[in-house]
C-alpha positions as CSV (number, residue, x, y, z in Angstrom):
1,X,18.1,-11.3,14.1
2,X,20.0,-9.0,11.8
3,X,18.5,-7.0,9.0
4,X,20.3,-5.0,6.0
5,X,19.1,-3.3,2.8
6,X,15.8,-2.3,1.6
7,X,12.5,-2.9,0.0
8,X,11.0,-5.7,2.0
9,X,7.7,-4.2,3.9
10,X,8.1,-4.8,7.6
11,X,4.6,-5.3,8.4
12,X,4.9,-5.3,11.9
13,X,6.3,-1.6,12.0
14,X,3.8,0.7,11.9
15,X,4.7,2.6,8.5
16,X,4.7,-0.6,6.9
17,X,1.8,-1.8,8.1
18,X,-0.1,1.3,7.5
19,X,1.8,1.3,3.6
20,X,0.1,-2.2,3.5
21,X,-3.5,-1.4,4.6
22,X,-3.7,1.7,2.3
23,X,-2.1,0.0,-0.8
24,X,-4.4,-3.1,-0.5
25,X,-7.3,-2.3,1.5
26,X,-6.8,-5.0,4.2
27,X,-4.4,-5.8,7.2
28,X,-1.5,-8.9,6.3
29,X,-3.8,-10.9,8.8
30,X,-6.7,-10.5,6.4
31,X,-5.0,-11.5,3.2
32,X,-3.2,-14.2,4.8
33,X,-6.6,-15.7,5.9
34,X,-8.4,-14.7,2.8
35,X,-5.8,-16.0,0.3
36,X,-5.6,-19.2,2.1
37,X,-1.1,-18.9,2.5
38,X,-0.1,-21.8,3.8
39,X,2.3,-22.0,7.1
40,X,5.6,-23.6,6.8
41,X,8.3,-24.3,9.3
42,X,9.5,-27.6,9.0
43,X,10.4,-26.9,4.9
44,X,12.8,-24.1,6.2
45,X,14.4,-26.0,9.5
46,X,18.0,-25.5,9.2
47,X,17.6,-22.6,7.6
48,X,19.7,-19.8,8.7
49,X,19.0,-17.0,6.0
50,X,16.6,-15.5,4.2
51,X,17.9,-13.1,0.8
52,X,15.8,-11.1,-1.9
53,X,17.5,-10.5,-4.8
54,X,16.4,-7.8,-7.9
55,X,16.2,-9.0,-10.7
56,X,20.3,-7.8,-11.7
57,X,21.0,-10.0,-8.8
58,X,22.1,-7.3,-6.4
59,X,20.8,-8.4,-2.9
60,X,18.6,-6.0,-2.1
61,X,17.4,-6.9,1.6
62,X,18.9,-10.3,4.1
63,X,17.8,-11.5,7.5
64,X,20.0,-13.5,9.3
65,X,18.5,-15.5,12.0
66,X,20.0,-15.5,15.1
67,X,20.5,-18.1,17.9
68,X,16.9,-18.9,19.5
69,X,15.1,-16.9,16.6
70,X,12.0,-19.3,14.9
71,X,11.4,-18.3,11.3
72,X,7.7,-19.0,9.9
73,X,7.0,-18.3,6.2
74,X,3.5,-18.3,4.5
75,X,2.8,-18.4,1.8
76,X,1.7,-20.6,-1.4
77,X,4.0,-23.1,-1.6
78,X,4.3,-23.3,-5.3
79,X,6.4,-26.3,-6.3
80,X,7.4,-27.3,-3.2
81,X,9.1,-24.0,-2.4
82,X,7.4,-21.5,0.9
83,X,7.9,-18.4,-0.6
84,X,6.6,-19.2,-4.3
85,X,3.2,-17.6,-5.4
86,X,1.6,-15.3,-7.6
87,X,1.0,-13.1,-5.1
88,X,2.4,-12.9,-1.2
89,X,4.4,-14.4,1.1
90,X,5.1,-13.4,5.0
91,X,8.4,-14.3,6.8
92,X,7.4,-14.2,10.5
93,X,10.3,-13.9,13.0
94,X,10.1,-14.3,16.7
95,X,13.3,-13.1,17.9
96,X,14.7,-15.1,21.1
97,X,13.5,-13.8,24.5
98,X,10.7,-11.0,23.0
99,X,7.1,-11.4,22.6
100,X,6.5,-9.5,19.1
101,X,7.0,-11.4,16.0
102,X,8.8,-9.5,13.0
103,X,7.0,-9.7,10.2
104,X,8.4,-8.9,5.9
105,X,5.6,-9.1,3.0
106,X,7.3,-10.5,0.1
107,X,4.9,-9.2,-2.4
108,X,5.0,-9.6,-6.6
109,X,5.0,-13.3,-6.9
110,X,7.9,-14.0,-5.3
111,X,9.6,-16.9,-6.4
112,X,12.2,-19.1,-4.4
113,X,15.7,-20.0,-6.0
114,X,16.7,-23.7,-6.1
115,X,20.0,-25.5,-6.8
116,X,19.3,-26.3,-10.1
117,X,17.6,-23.2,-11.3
118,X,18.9,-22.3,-14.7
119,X,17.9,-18.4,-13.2
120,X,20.4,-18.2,-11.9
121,X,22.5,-17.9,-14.8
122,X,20.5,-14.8,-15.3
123,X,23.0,-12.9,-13.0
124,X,26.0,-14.4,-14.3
125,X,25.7,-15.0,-17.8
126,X,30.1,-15.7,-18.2
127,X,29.6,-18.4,-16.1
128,X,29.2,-21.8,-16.9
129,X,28.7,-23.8,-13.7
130,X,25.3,-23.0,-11.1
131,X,27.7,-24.2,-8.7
132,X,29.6,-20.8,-8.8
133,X,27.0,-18.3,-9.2
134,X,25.8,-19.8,-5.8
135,X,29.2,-19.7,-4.2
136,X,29.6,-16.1,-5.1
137,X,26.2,-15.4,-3.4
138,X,26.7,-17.0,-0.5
139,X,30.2,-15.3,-0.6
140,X,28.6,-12.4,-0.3
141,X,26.4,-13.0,2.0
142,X,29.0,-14.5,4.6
143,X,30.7,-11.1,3.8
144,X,28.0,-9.2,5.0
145,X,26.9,-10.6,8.3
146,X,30.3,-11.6,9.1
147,X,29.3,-15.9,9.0
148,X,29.9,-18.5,7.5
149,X,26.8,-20.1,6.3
150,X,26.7,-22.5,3.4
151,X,24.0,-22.7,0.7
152,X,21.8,-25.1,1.9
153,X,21.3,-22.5,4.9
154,X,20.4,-19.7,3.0
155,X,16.6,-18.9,1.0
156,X,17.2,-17.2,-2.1
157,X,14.4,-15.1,-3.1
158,X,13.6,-13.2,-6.2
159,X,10.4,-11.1,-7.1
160,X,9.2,-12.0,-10.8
């Protein structure tokens, strides 16, 4: 598994589990449990990575799975989409050949980008096709892990 950027909690580190317990008063295990997040695997097979975007599109944090890795997100499942919610989602990442899952909080409702989601003319507002906002994304995206993924194996993310 690669990582780049910022601002995803990695839950599984220490400092970001601590941040976690001392902003909300309970471990990820406990709100994951209490708020009843759903697990899904089978709605992400194929899936290759994961991207949170800010709000001006900039991508502010990837994972790219790796060979061997199994991804797990929780979450609400809003609309047929893992990650959607109006509160938390968890991607959980065993990496190939070692025992600890990776685990990133996805916190303030985030909310899962879908082919035909007019939001994403919100980054791109001289554009007039979906088609190309996505292409420049996943442009970017190939650019920075050094792949060649295509959309359909790439999770868009946004916080709202």
């Amino acid at each position: 598994m690669k990582v780049i950027g910022r601002l995803i909690d990695e839950t599984s580190e220490e400092v970001g589990r601590k941040y976690f317990v001392d902003m909300y008063n309970m471990t990820p295990e406990v709100y994951i449990d209490r708020y009843e997040l759903d697990e899904f695997t089978t709605e992400i097979e194929g899936v290759k990575a994961f991207v949170h975007l800010e709000y001006d599109g900039e991508i502010a944090h990837a994972i790219l799975l790796e060979d061997g890795d199994k991804a797990v997100v929780k979450g609400g499942g809003c609309n047929g989409q893992p990650f959607n919610t109006d509160g938390m989602a968890f991607l959980e990442v065993a990496e190939k050949n070692k025992m600890l899952k990776r685990q990133f909080c996805y916190d303030n409702s985030p909310y899962q980008l879908t082919e035909d989601d007019d939001e994403w003319f919100e980054f791109f507002i001289d554009y007039e096709d979906i088609g190309h906002i996505q292409q420049h994304f996943v442009e970017d995206i190939n650019t920075l892990f050094g792949t060649n993924l295509n959309f359909d194996e790439i999770i868009f993310v946004r916080m709202l």
